[in-house]
PAZAPA-4460 file (N, C-alpha, C; in steps of 0.05 Angstrom, whole numbers, plus 32768, in hexadecimal, padded with zeros to 4 digits):
% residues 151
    n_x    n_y    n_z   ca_x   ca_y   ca_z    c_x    c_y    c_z   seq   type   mol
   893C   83DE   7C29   8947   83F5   7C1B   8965   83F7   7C20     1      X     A
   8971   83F8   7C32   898B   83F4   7C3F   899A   83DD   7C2F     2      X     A
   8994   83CA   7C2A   89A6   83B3   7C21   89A1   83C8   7BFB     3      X     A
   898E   83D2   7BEF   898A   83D4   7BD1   899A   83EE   7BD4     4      X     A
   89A7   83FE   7BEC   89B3   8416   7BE4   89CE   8407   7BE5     5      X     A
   89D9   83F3   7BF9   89F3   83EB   7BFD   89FE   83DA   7BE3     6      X     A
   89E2   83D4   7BD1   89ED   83C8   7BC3   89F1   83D4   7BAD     7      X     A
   89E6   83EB   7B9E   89E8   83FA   7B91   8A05   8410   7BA1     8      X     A
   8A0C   8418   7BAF   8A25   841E   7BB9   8A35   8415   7BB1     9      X     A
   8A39   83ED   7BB0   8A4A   83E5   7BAE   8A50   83E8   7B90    10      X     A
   8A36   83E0   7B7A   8A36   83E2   7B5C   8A41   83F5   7B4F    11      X     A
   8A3E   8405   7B5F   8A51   8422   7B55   8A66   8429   7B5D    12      X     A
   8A75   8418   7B6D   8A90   8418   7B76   8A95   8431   7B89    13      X     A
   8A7E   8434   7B9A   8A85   8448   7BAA   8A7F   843E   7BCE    14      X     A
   8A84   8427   7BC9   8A8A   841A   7BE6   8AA1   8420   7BF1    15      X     A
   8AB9   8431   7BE4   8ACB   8438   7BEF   8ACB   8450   7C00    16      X     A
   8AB0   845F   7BF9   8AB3   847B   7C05   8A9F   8474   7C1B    17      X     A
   8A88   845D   7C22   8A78   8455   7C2F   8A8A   8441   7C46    18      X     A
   8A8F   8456   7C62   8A96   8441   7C6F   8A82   8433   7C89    19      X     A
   8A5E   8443   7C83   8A4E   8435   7C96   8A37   8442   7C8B    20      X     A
   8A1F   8424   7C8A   8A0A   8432   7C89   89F3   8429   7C98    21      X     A
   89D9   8431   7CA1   89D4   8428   7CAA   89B2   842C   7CB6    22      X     A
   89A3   8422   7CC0   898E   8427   7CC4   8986   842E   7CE6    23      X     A
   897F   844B   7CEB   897E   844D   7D03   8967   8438   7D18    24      X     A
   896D   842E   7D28   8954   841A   7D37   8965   8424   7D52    25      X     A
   894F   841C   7D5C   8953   8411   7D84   8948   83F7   7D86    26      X     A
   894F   83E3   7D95   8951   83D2   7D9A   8938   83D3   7DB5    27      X     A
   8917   83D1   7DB7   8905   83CF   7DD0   88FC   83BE   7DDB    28      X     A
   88FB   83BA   7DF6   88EB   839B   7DFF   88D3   83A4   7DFD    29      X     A
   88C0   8392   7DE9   88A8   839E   7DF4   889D   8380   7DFC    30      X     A
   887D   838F   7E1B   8874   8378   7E25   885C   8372   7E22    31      X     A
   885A   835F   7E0E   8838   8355   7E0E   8830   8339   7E1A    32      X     A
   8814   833E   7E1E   8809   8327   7E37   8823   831E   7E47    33      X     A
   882F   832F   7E57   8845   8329   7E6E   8856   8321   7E5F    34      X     A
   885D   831D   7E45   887D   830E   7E35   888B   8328   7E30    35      X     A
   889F   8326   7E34   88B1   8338   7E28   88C1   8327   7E0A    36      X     A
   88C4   833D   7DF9   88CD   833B   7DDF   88E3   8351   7DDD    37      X     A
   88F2   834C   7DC7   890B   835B   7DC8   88FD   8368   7DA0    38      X     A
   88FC   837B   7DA1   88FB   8384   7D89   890B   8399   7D7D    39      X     A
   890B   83A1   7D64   891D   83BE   7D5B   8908   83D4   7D51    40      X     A
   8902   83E6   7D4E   88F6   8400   7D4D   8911   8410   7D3E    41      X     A
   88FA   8413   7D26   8910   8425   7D1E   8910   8443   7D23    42      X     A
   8922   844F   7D2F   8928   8471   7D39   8923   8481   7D2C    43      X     A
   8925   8483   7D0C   891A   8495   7CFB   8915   8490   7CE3    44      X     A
   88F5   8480   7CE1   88EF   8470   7CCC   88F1   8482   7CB9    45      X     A
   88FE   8477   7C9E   8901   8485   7C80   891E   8490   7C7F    46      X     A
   8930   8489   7C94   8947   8490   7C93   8959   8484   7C8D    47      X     A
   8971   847B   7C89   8987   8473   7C7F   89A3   847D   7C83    48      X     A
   89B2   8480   7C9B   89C8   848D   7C9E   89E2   8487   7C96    49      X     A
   89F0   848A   7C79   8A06   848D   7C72   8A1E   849B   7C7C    50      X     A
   8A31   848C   7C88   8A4F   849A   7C8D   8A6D   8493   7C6F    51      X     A
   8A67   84B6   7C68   8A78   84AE   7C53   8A86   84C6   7C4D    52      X     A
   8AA1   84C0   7C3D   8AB3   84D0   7C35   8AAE   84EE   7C28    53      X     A
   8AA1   84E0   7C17   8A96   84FD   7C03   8A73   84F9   7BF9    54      X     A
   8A68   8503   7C07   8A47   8501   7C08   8A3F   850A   7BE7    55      X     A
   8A4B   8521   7BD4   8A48   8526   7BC3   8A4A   8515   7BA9    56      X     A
   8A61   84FE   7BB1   8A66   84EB   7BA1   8A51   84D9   7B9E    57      X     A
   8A41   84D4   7BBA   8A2F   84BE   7BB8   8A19   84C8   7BB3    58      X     A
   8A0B   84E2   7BBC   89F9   84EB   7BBD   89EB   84DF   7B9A    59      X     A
   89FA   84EB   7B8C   89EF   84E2   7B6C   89E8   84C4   7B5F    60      X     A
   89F3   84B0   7B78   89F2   8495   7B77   89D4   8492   7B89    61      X     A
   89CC   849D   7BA1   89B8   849D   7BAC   89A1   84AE   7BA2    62      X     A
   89A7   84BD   7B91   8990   84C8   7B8D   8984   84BC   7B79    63      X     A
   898A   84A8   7B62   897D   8493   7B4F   897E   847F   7B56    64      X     A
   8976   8470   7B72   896A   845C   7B7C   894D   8464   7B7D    65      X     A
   8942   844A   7B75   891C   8450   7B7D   8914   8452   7B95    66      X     A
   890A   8466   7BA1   8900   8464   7BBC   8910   8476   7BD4    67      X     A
   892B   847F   7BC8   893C   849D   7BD1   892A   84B5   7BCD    68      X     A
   8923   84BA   7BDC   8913   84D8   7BD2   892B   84EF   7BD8    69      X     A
   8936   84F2   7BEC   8957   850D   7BED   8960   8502   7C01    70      X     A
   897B   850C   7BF5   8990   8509   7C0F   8999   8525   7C23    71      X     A
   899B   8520   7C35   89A3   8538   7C42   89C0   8538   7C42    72      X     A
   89CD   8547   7C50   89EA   854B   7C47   89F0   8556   7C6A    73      X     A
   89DF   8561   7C75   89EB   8563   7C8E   89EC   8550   7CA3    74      X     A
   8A0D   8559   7CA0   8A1B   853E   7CBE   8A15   8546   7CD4    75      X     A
   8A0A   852A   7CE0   8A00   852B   7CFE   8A1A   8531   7D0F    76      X     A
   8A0D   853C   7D2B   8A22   853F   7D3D   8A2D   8526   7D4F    77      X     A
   8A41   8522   7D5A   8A49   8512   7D6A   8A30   8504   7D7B    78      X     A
   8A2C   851E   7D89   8A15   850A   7DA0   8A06   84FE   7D94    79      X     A
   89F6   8508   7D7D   89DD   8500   7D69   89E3   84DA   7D61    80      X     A
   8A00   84DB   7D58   8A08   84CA   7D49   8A04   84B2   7D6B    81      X     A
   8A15   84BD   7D77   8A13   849F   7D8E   89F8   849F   7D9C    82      X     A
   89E7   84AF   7D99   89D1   84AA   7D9E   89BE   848F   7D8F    83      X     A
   89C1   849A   7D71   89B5   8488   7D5F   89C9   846E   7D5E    84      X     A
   89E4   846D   7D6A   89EF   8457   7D66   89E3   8444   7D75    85      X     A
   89D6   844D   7D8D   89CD   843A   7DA7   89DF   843D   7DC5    86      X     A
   89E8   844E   7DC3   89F6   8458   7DE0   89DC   8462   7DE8    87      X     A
   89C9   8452   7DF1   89AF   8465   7E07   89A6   843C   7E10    88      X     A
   8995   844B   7E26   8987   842E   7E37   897A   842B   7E1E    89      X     A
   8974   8405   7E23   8965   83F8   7E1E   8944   83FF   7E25    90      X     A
   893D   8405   7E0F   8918   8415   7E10   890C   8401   7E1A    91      X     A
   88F3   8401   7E29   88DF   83F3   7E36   88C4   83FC   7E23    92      X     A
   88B2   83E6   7E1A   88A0   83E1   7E08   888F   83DB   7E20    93      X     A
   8873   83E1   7E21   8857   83DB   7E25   883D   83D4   7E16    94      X     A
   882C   83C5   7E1D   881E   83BD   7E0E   8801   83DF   7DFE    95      X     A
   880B   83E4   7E08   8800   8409   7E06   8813   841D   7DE3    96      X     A
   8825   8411   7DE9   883A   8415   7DCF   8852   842A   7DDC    97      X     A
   8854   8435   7DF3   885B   8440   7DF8   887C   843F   7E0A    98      X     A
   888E   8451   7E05   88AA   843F   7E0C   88B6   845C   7E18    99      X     A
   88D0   8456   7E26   88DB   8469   7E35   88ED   8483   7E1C   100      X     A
   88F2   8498   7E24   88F5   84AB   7E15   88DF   84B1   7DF7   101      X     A
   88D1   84A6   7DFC   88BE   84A9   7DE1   88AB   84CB   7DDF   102      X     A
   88AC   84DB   7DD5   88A2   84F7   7DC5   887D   84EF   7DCB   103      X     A
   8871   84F9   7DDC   8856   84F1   7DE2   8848   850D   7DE4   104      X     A
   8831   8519   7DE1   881F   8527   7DE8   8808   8526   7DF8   105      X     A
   8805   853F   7E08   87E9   8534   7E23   87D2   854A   7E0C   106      X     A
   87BE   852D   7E10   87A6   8535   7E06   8792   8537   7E24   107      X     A
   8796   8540   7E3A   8786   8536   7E49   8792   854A   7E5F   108      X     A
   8781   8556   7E66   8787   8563   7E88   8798   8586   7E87   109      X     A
   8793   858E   7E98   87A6   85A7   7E99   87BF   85B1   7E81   110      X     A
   87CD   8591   7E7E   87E4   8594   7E6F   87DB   8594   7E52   111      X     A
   87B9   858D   7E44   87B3   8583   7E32   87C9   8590   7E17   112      X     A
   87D4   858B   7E06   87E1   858F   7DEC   8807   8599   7DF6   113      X     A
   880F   8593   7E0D   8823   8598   7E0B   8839   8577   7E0A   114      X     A
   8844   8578   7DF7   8860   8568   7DED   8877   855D   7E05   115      X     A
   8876   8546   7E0C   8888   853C   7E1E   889A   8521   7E1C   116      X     A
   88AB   851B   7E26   88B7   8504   7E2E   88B8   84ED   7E3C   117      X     A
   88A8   84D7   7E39   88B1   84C3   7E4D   88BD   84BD   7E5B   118      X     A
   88C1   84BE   7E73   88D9   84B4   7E93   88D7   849D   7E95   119      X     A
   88BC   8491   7E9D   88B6   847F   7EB6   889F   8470   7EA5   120      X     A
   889A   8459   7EAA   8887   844F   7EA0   8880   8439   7EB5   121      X     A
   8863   8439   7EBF   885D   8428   7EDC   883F   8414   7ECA   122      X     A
   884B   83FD   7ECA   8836   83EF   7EA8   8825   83ED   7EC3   123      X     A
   8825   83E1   7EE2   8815   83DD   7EF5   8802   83E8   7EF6   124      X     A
   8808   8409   7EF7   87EE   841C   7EFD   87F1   8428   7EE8   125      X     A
   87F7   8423   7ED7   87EF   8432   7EAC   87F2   8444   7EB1   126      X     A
   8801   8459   7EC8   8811   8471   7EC4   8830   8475   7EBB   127      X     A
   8832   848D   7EBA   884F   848F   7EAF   8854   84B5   7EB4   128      X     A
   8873   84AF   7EB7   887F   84D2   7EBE   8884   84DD   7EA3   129      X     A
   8879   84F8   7E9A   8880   84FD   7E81   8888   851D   7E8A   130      X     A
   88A8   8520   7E7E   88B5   8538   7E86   88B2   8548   7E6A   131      X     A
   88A6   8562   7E74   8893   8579   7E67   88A9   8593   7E6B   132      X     A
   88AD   85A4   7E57   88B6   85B8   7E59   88A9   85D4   7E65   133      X     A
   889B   85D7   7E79   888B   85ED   7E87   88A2   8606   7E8B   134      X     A
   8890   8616   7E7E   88AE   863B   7E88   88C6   862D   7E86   135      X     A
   88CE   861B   7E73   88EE   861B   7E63   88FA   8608   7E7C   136      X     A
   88ED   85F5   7E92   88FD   85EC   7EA1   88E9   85C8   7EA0   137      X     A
   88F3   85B9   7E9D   88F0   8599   7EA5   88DC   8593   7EB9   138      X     A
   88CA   858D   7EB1   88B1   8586   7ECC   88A8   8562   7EC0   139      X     A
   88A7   8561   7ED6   8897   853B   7ED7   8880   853D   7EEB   140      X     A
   8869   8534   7ECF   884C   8531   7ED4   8847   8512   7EDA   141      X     A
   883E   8509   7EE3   882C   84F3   7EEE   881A   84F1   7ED9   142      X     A
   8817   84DA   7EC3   87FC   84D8   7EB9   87F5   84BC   7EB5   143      X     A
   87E0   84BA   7EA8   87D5   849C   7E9F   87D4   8499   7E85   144      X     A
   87D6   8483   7E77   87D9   8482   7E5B   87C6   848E   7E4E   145      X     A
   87AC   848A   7E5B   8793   849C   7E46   879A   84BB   7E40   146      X     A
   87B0   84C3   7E4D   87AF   84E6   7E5B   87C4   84E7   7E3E   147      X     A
   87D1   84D1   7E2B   87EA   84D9   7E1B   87E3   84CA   7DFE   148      X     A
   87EF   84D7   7DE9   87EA   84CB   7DD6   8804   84D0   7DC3   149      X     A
   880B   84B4   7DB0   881E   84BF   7DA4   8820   84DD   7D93   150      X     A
   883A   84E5   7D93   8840   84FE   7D7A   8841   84ED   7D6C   151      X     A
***
């Protein structure tokens, strides 16, 4: 989709106002049967992040491509942007699917249905630290993969 919008950008001579576009990914090792692989995951599948002059100019060029459903118009913030650029660690993959900072939910135990974060991931003993927002302050639970399931 990325190469049919850059190229339709260019068709319409508005590669001048386009000075980056691009598809958010992270770059994860993930490890199966003991190999490590280097793969990309993309950050926010169905996305497409354009940096450009005048968003209103293009917007009318993106919105009659096949497969554009809307454009948003609000500009990310600084941190947002070097975040998605790849200023963060290199993610760690397991054969479980599961990777560091990844959005997980506990189906299992005391914590059952509350929303957390990946820390720590121990593939040895198939546990991992997942930091939970308890009374508005940062807590790290101890669990096992059965205890989490993706959001």
């Amino acid at each position: 989709m990325k190469e049919i919008i850059e190229s339709e950008i260019k068709y319409k001579g508005l590669d001048k106002l386009v000075s980056n576009l691009m598809v958010p990914s992270q770059k994860v090792v993930q490890i199966r049967n003991g190999k490590k692989y280097n793969i990309e995951k993309n950050f926010f599948p169905g996305y497409i992040l354009i940096e450009t002059e005048s968003i209103n100019e293009v917007e009318g060029a993106l919105k009659l491509i096949k497969g554009v459903s809307s454009v948003l118009k609000d500009p990310l913030k600084q941190s947002e942007i070097d975040r998605i650029i790849g200023k963060q660690e290199e993610q760690i993959d397991n054969t479980n699917g599961f990777f560091l900072n990844q959005q997980v939910k506990i189906v299992e135990g005391p914590f059952a249905s509350f929303v957390g974060s990946i820390k720590e991931l121990n593939e040895e003993k198939k546990k991992l630290k997942l930091a939970v927002l308890i009374f508005g302050r940062e807590t790290l639970l101890d669990l096992t993969y059965q205890q989490i399931e993706k959001e």
